[in-house]
DRENLO-305382 format. One line per 4 residues: number of its first residue (from 1); for each residue x, y, z of N, C-alpha, C, O. Coordinates in steps of 0.2 Angstrom, whole numbers, plus 5000, padded with zeros to 4 digits. Example, Ala and Ser with C-alpha at 12.3 -4.5 7.8 and 13.67 -1.06 7.14 Angstrom:
2
1> 5066,4972,5039,5062,4978,5039,5066,4984,5039,5071,4983,5042 ~ 5064,4989,5035,5068,4995,5036,5064,5000,5039,5067,5006,5040
***
This chain:
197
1> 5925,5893,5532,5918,5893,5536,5915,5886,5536,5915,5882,5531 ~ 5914,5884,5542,5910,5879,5542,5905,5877,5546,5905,5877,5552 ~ 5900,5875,5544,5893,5871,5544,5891,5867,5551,5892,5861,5550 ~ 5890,5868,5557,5889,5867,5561,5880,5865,5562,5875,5869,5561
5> 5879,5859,5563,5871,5860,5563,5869,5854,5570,5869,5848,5568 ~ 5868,5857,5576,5868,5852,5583,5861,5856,5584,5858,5860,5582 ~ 5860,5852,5589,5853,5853,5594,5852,5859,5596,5847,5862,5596 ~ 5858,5862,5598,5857,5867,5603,5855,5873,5596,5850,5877,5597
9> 5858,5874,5590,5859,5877,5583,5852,5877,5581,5849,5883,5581 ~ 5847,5871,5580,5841,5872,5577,5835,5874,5582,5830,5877,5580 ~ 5836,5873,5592,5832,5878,5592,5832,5883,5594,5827,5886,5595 ~ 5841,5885,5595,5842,5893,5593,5837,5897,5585,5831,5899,5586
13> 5839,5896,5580,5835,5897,5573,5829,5896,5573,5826,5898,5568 ~ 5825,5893,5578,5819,5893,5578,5815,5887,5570,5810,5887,5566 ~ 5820,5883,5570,5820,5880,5566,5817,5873,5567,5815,5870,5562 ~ 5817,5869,5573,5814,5865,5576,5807,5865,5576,5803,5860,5576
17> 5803,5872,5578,5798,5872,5580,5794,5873,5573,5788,5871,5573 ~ 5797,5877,5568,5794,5876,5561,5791,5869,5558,5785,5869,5555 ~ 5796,5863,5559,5796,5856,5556,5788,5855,5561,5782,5855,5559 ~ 5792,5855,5567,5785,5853,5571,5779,5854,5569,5775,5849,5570
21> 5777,5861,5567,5771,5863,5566,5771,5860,5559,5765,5858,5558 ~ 5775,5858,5553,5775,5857,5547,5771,5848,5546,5768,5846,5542 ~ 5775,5847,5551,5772,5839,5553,5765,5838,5554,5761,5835,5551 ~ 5764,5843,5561,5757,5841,5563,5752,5843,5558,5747,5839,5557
25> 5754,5850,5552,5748,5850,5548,5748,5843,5542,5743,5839,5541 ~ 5754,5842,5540,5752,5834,5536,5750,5829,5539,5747,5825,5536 ~ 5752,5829,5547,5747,5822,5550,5739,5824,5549,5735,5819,5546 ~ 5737,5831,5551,5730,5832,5552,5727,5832,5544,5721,5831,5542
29> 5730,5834,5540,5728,5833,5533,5728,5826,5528,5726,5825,5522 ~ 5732,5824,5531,5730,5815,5529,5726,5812,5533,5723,5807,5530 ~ 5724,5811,5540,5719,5809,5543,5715,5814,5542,5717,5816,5547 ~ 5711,5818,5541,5705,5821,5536,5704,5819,5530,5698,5819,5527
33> 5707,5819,5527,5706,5817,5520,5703,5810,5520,5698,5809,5518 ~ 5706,5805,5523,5704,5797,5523,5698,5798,5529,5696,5792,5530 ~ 5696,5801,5532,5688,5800,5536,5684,5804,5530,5678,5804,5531 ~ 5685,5808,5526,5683,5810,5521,5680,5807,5515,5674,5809,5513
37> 5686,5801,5512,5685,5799,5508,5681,5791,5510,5677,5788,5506 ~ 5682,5789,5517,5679,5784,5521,5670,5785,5521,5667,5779,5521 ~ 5666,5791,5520,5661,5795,5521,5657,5794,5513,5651,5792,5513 ~ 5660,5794,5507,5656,5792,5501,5653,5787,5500,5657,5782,5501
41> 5649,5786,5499,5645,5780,5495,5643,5780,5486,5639,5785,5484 ~ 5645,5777,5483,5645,5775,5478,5639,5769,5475,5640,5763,5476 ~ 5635,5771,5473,5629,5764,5468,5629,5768,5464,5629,5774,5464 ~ 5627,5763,5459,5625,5764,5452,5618,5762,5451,5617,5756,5453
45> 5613,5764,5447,5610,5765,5447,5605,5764,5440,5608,5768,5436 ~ 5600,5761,5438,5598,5762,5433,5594,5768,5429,5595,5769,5423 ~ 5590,5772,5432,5589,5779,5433,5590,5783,5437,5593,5781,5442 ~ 5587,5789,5437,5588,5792,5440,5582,5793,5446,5583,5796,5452
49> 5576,5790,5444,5571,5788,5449,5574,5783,5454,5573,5785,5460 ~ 5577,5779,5453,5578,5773,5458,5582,5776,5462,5581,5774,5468 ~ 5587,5780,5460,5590,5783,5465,5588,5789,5469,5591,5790,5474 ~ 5583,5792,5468,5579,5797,5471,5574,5792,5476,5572,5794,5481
53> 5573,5787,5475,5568,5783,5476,5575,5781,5485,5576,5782,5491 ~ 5578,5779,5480,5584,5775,5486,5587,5781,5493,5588,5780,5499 ~ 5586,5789,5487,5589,5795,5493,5584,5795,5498,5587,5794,5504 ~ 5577,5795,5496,5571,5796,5500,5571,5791,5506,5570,5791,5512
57> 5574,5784,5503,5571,5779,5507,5578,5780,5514,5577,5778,5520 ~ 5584,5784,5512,5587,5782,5518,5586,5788,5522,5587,5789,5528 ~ 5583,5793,5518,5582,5799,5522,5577,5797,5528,5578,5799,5534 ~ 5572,5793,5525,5569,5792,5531,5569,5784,5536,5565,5782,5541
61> 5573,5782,5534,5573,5775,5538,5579,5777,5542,5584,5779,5539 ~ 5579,5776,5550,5583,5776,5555,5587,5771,5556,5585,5765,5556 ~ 5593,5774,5559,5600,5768,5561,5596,5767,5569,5594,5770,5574 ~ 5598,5761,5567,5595,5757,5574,5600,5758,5579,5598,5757,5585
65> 5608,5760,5576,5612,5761,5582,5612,5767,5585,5611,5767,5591 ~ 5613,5774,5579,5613,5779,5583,5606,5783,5583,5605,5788,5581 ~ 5601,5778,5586,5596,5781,5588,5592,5787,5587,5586,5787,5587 ~ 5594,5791,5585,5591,5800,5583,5596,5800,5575,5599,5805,5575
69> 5596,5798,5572,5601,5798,5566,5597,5795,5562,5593,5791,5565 ~ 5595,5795,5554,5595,5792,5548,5600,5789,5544,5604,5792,5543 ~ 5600,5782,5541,5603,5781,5539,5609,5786,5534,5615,5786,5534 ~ 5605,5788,5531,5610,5794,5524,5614,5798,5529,5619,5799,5526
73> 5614,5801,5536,5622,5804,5539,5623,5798,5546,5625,5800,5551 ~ 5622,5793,5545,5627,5788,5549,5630,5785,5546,5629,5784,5540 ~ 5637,5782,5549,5641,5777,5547,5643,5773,5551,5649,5771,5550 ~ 5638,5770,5556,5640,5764,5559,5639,5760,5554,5636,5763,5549
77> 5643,5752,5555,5642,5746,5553,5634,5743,5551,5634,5739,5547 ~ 5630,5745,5553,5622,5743,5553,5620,5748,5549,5614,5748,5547 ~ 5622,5751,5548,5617,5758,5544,5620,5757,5536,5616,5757,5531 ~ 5627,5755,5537,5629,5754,5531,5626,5746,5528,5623,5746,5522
81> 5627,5743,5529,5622,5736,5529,5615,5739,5526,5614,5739,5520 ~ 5611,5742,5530,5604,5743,5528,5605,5748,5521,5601,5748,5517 ~ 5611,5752,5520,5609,5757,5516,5610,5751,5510,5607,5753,5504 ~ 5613,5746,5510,5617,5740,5502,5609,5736,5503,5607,5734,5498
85> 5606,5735,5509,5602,5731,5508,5595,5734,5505,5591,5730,5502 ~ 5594,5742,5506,5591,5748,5501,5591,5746,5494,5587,5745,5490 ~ 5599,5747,5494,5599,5749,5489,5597,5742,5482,5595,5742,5476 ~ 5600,5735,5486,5596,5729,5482,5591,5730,5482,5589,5731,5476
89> 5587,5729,5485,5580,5731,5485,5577,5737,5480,5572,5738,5476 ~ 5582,5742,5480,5578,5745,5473,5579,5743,5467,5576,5743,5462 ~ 5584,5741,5469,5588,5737,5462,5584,5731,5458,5584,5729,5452 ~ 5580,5727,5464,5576,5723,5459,5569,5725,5458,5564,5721,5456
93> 5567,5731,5458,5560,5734,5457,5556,5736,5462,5553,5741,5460 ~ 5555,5734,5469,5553,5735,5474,5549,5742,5475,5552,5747,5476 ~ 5544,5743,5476,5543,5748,5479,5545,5753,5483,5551,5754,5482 ~ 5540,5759,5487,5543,5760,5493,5540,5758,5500,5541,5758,5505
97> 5535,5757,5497,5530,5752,5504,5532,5747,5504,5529,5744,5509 ~ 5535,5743,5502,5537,5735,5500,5545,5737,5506,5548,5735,5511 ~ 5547,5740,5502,5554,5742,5506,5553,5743,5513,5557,5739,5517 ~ 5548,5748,5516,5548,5750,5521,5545,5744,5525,5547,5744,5531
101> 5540,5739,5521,5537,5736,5528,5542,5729,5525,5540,5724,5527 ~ 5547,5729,5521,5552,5723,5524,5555,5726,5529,5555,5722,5534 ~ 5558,5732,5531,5562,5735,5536,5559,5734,5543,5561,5732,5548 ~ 5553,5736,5541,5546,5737,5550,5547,5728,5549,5547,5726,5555
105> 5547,5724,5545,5544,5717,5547,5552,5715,5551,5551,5714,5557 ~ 5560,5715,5550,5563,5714,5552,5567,5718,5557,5571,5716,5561 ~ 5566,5725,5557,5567,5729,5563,5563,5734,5565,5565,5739,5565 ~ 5555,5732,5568,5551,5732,5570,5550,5742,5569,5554,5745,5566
109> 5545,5744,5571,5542,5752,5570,5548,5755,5570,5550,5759,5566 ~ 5551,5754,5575,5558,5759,5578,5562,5761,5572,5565,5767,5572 ~ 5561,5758,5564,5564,5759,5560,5564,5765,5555,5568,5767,5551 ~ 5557,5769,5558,5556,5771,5553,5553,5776,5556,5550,5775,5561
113> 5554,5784,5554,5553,5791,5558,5546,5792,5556,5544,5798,5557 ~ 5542,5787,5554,5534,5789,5551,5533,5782,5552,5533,5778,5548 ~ 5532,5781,5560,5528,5772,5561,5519,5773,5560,5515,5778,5561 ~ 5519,5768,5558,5510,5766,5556,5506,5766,5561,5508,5762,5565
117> 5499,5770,5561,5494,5769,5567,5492,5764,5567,5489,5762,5563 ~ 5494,5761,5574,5492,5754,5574,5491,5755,5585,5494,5758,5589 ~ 5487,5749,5585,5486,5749,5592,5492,5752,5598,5493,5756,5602 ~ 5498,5747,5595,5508,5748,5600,5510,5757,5597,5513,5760,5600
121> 5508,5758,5593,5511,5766,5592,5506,5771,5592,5508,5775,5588 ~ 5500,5772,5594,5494,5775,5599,5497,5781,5600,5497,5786,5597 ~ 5501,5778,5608,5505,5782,5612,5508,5788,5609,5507,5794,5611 ~ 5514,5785,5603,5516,5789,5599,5513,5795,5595,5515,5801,5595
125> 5506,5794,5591,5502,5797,5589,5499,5804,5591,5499,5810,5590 ~ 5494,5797,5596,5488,5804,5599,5491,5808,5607,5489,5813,5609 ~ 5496,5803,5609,5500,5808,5616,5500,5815,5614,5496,5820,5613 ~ 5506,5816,5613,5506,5822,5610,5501,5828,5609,5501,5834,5611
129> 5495,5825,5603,5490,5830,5602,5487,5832,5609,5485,5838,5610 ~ 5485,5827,5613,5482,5824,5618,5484,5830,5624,5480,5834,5626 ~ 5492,5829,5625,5493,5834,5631,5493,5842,5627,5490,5847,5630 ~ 5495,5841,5623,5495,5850,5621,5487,5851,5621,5486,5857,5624
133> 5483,5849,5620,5476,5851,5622,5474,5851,5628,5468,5853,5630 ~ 5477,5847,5633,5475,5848,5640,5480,5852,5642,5478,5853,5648 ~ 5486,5855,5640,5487,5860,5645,5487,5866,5638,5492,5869,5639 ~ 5485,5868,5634,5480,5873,5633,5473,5874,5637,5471,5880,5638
137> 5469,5869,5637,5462,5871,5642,5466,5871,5649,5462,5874,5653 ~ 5471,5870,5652,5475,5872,5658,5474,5879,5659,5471,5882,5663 ~ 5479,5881,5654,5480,5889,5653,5475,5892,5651,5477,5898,5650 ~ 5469,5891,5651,5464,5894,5649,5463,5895,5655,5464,5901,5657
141> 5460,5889,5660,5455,5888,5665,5460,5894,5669,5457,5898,5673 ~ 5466,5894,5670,5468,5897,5675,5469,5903,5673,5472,5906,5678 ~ 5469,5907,5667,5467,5914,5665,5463,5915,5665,5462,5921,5667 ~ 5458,5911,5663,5450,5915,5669,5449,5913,5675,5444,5912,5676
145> 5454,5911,5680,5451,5911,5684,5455,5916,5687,5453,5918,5692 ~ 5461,5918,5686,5464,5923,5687,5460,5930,5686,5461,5935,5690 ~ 5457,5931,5682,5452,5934,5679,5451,5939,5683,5453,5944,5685 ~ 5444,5932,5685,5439,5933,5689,5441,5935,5697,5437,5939,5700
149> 5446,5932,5701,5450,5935,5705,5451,5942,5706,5449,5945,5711 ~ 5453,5946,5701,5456,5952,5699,5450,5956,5701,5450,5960,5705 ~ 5445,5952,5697,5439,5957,5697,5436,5956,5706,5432,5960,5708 ~ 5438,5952,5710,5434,5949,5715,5428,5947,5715,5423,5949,5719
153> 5426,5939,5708,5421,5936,5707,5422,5932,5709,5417,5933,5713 ~ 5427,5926,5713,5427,5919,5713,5429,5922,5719,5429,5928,5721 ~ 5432,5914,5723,5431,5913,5730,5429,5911,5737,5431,5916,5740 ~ 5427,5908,5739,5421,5907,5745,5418,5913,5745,5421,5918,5744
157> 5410,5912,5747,5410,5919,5748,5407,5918,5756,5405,5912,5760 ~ 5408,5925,5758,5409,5923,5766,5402,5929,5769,5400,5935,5767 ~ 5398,5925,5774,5393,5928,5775,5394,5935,5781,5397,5933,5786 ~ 5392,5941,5782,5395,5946,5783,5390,5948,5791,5391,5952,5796
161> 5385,5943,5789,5379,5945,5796,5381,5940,5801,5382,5934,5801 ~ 5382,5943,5805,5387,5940,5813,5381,5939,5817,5377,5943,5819 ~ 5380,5933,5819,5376,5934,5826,5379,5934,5832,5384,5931,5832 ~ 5377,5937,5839,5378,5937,5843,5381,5932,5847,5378,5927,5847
165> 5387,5933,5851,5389,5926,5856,5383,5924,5861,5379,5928,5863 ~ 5383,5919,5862,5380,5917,5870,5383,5917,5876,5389,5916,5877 ~ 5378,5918,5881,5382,5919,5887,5387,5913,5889,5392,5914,5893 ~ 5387,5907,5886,5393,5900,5886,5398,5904,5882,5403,5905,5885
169> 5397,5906,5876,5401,5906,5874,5404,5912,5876,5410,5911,5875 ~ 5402,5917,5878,5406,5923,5880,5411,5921,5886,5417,5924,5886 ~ 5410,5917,5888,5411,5915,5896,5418,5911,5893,5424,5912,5895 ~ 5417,5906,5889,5424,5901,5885,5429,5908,5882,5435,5907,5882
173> 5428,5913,5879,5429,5916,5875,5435,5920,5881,5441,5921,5879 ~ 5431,5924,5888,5434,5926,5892,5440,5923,5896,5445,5926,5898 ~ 5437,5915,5897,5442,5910,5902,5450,5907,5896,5455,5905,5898 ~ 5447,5909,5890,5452,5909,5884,5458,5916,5885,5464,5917,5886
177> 5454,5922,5885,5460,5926,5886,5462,5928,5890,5468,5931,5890 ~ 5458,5925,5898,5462,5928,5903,5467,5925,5904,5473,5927,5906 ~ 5466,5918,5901,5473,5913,5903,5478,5915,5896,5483,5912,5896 ~ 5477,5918,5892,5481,5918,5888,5485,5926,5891,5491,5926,5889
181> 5483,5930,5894,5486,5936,5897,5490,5933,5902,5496,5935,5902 ~ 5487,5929,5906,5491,5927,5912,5498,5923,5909,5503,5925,5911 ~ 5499,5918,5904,5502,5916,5900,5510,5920,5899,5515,5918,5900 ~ 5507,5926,5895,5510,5930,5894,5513,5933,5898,5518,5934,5896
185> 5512,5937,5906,5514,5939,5910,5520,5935,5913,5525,5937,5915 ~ 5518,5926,5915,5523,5922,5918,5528,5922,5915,5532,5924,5919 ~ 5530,5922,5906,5535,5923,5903,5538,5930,5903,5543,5932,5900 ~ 5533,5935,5906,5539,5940,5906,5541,5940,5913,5547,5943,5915
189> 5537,5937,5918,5541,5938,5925,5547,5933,5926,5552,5934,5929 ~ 5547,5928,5921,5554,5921,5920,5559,5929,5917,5563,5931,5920 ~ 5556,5930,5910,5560,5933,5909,5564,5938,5911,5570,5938,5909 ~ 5562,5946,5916,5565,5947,5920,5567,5945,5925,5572,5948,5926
193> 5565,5941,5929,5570,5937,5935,5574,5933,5932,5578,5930,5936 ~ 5575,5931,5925,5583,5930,5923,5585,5934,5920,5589,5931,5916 ~ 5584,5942,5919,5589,5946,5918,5591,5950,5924,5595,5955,5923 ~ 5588,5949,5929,5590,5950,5937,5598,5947,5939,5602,5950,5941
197> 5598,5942,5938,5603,5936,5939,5607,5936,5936,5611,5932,5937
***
């Protein structure tokens, strides 16, 4: 008996498609594991405050690349830089106000998901409060004025005592419809003599 093993053999056996698939899960589970391992961060720390101090500070300081992101779930190149430049910074004592307004002095308010009321961030502030109270007094004004509709309070109100026309005006009023009757007739005499034809 002998041992024959060709191309046409393996994907008879259904043995070509096995590896295949045997492949792709070790490709997909060595590149997961290395963007895995790529994701930790490692500092050492003198207590356990410093690093609480250090968690808080990246929770709230924003990556300037990804925009809607904080630095603790980014991994651009800049966010990692700001989290070593954190982390010096706790490391030689520093506050957390010391921290924050070196960050706001070199990358300005944007830095920080809690900017200081100050004239340039107004906008950011009191907008906000500003419109949600002018369209709740929106929604007020026009629920009662829908109200008052329902009941038939609002509206012009319209004077119901008619006075009489004058003999001018009777006379324009007549010379108005005769010629509007007449009007009317021409277009039906058009329009039967073109359906004569």
């Amino acid at each position: 008996m002998t041992f024959n093993l060709t191309a046409f053999s393996l994907i008879k056996g259904n043995l070509l498609p096995k590896l295949a698939s045997l492949l792709l899960v070790f490709i997909l589970a060595t590149v997961m594991s290395m963007s895995a391992h790529a994701a930790i961060d490692v500092y050492d720390f003198d207590s356990i405050q410093q690093e609480a101090q250090y968690r808080g500070l990246i929770e709230e300081l924003r990556c300037p690349k990804c925009q809607n992101q904080n630095l603790a779930g980014s991994d651009a190149p800049i966010a990692q830089d700001l989290k070593q430049k954190t982390y010096d910074l706790v490391k030689d004592g520093r506050s957390d106000g010391e921290i924050r307004d070196y960050m706001q002095e070199r990358y300005g308010d944007f830095i920080s998901y809690k900017p200081p009321v100050r004239p340039s961030t107004w906008i950011l502030w009191f907008f906000p409060p500003l419109l949600l109270i002018l369209l709740i007094a929106g929604w007020f004004w026009q629920t009662k004025r829908r109200q008052l509709t329902a009941r038939g309070q609002s509206g012009p109100s319209v004077d119901h005592a008619t006075t009489p026309l004058s003999a001018t005006e009777k006379a324009e009023l007549q010379r108005l419809l005769s010629r509007s009757d007449s009007d009317t007739d021409f277009d039906r005499d058009i329009t039967s003599t073109e359906d004569k034809k």
